[in-house]
N, C-alpha and C positions, 0 to 999 in steps of 0.2 A: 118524542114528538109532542106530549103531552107540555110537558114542560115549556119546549119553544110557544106557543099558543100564551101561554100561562101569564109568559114573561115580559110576552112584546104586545103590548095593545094599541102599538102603532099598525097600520096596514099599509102591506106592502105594494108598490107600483105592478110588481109581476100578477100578484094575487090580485088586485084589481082586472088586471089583462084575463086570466085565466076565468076570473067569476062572469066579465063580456065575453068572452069569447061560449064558457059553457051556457050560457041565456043564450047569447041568437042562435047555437047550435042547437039548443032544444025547442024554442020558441019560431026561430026562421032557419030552416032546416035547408029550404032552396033560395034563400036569397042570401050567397055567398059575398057576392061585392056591398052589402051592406054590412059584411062581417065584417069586411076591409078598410072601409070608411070609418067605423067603430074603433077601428085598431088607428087607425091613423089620429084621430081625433085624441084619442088614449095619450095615445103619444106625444103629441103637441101639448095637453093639457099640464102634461107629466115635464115633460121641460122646460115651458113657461111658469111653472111655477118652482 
């Protein structure tokens, strides 16, 4: 595990998704359709480029 980290100093699309996703789930706990706009937004960003 260590190693993967070590090796890739790029970041990855998912682990982007994953670092939003655990912020609004800690930080906005009951405002779920803002998790989903976030996620969509992610995604768009993520394809246009």
């Amino acid at each position: 595990m260590e190693q993967s980290f070590g090796s890739t100093p790029e970041i990855h699309p998912k682990a982007l998704l994953l670092w939003a996703l655990l912020f609004l789930l800690h930080f906005k706990k009951k405002q779920l359709p803002n998790l989903f706009y976030v996620m969509k937004n992610l995604r768009l960003s993520i394809h246009t480029n």
